[in-house]
C-alpha positions, 0 to 999 in steps of 0.5 A, a space after each residue: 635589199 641593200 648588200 649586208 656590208 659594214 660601213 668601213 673605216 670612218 671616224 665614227 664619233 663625228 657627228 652628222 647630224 647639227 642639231 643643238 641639244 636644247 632641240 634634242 632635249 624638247 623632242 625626248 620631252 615631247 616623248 615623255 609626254 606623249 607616253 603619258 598621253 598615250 597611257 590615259 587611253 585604256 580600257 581599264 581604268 587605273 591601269 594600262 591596257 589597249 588590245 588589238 582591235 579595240 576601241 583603244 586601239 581606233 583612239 591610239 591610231 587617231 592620235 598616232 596619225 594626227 603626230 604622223 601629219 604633224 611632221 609632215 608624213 602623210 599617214 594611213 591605216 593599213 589593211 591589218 589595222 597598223 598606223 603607217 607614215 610616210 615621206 617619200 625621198 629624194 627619188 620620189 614616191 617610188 623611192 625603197 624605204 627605210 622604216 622605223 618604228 615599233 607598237 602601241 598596244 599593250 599587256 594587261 596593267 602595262 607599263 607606259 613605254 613598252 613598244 611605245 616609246 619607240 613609235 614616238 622617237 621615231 617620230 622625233 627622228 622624223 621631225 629632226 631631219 625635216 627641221 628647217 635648218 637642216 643642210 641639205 645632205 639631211 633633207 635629201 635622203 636617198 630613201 623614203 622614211 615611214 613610221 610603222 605603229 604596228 597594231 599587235 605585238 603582244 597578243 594579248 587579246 587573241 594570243 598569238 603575237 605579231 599579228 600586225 607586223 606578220 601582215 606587213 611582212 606577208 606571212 599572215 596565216 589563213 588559220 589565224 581567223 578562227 583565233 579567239 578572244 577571251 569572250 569568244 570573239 573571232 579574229 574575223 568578227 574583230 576585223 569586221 566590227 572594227 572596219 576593216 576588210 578579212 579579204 584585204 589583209 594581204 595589202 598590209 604586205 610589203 615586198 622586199 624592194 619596197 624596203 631598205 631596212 626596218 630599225 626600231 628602238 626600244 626599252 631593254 626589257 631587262 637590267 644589263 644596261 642599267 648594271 653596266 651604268 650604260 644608256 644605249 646598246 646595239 642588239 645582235 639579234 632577237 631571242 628564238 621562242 616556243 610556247 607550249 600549253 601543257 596538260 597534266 592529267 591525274 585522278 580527281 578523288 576525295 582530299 579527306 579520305 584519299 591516302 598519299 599512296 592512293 593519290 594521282 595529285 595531277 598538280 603536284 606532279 605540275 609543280 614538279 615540272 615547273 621546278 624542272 623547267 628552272 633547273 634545266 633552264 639553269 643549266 643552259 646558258 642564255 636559255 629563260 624558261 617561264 611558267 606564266 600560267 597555271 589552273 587546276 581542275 575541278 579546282 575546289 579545296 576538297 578535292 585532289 586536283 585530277 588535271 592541270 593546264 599550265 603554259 610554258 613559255 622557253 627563248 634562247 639566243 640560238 634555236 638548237 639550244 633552246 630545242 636541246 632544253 624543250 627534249 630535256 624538258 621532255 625526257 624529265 617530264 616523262 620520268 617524273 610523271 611515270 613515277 607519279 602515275 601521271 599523264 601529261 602531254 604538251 600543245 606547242 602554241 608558237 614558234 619562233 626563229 631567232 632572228 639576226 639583225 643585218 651586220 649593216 644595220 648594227 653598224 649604223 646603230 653603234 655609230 649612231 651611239 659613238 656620235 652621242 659621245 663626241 664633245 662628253 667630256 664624261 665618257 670614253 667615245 671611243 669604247 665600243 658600245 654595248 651589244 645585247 641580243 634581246 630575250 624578249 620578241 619584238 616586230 623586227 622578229 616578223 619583219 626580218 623575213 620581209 627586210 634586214 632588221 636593226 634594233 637600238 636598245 636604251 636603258 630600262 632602270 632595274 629592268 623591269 617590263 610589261 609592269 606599271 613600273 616599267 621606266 625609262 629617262 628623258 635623258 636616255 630618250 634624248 640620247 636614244 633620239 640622237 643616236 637613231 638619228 644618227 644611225 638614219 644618216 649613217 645609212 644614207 651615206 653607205 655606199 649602197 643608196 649612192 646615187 646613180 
């Protein structure tokens, strides 16, 4: 693994990459495209949804293998159901590599670029450093390049996230086969009914040798950028998280002939919790607290809800903040039950460290971004980029225990995600395209890949 070490003192706005703009602009056309293409493989018809282990998820690895091929990788389904492509480097096969990469399932009624785009700029990238004009300092790489489509990011079919990523970075867990879908599907059944072998997952592992870092593109899943009038960012690190499912336990009585000094109405007392869980998040810098779901019990219109399951999902920049709000949370929860003769109790789901990118790896992204600037006479190039840390997961979260981990954001209009309207533009793609590019050479030159 390559010393975390920054890159020292050179001109940072001096592009290494001589490649033409038109070139750069049909690649981030080529995305947009394969977006598109992509978002036509779904299982519900009129919207975007692809799940792990799906017949959907079989189509995009086709097509995400045939793209791999066509850049010159070669590409394979690992053990946990990613898309992998490779090119060995100058050293040969046994070279360490550089991944880069992101995922191609989706949320139910997904937007078209969530995960993916980052696949297909790699791929972008990959084609644009084995172009036939490239000068030889850009061919020969002193790393292998691999192209990562990792295959369930989201976890929306068996609920737990990061499925395909964790694989890759060796912490599968053995109790995760038991996990369930919506119809009552094991993970093990889905493995097996998809082709792929429960006993094998642990050949999706890499080991730390086998890389010298992981970089993944993606969409701001939020407005900064766009309210910054800004295209690309740099991420400093990936928000912490816990989820939490919450059960508030009442008496279900008779909604007509039940009095309010009688009543132990388990859904008013949720609803307090809910607004809890936005004030006290309020008050928290840099701490998001969502309730996504909620379901009453026995739920019919006549009858004083008696229980009531709800999800709490909380994310923070640092760990110790993000527990601080969950005891507050708590200590609140408490006090507002106990005044309404209510019980509750909570089920944490998932946990999440934060999770810092490599200072190396941060380098190389901004001065990927500071070389997109050189000869635009519209932009000050030598403002520092942004730098954001990401409230939303993403793979590098898991791949961060295996290898150092960098991100590059670019632009998301008005910020919104996981919704049909998700949006980025061809420009800021290019752009996106050049600068992780950039980032790839930047590396390739640190001092720690010299040669022997």
């Amino acid at each position: 693994m390559p010393p975390q070490t920054s890159l020292g003192a050179r001109d940072v706005t001096t592009p290494l990459l001589a490649v033409d703009r038109d070139r750069i602009a049909a690649a981030a056309r080529r995305v947009m495209a394969r977006c598109e293409e992509l978002a036509r493989v779904t299982a519900t018809p009129g919207a975007i949804e692809r799940v792990y282990l799906s017949p959907e998820h079989a189509r995009v690895n086709r097509l995400a293998a045939e793209w791999m091929r066509e850049v010159g990788m070669t590409a394979r389904q690992d053990a946990a159901g990613n898309q992998y492509g490779r090119i060995d480097g100058a050293r040969g096969a046994e070279t360490p590599a550089l991944m880069l990469g992101s995922h191609l399932d989706t949320v139910p009624d997904a937007g078209r670029f969530d995960g993916i785009v980052g696949v297909l700029m790699a791929l972008e990238v990959v084609r644009l450093l084995r172009s036939p004009d490239a000068d030889a300092r850009r061919v020969d790489l002193p790393f292998a390049l691999e192209v990562m489509a990792f295959s369930d990011e989201e976890g929306t079919r068996f609920g737990k996230a990061l499925l395909g990523s964790s694989a890759v970075a060796g912490t599968w867990d053995e109790s995760w086969w038991t996990l369930t879908d919506a119809d009552g599907t094991t993970l093990r059944e889905a493995f097996l009914e998809f082709g792929l072998d429960p006993g094998r997952v642990g050949e999706a592992a890499r080991r730390p040798d086998e890389l010298v870092g992981y970089l993944e593109a993606h969409i701001e899943q939020g407005p900064e950028l766009d309210e910054r009038g800004e295209s690309l960012a740099v991420v400093s690190s990936i928000a912490s998280a816990r989820r939490f499912q919450l059960v508030v336990e009442g008496e279900a009585r008779h909604a007509g002939g039940t009095p309010y000094d009688r009543r132990r109405d388990a859904l008013l007392g949720a609803s307090e919790a809910a607004l809890a869980v936005e004030r006290i998040c309020r008050a928290e810098h840099h701490i998001i607290g969502t309730v996504g779901q909620l379901e009453t019990f026995p739920g019919a219109v006549n009858i004083v809800p008696g229980e009531v399951h709800m999800s709490l999902d909380l994310r923070g920049e640092f760990d110790d903040a993000r527990d601080r709000v969950w005891d507050a949370l708590a200590r609140d929860l408490d006090a507002s039950m106990g005044r309404r003769g209510l019980r509750w109790r909570a089920r944490e789901i998932h946990r999440a460290p934060a999770v810092f990118c490599r200072p190396l790896l941060q380098d190389v992204v901004r001065e990927g971004i500071l070389a997109t600037r050189a000869g635009d006479t519209r932009e000050d190039t030598t403002a520092e980029p942004a730098t954001l840390f990401s409230r939303a997961g993403h793979d590098a979260m898991a791949i961060g225990a295996v290898t150092g981990v960098g991100m590059l954001f670019l632009r998301n209009p008005d910020g919104i995600s996981h919704h049909p309207d998700e949006a980025v533009s061809a420009g800021d793609v290019a752009r996106g395209i050049r600068a992780l590019a950039e980032a790839v050479l930047h590396l390739a030159h640190d001092p720690a890949h010299a040669q022997p």
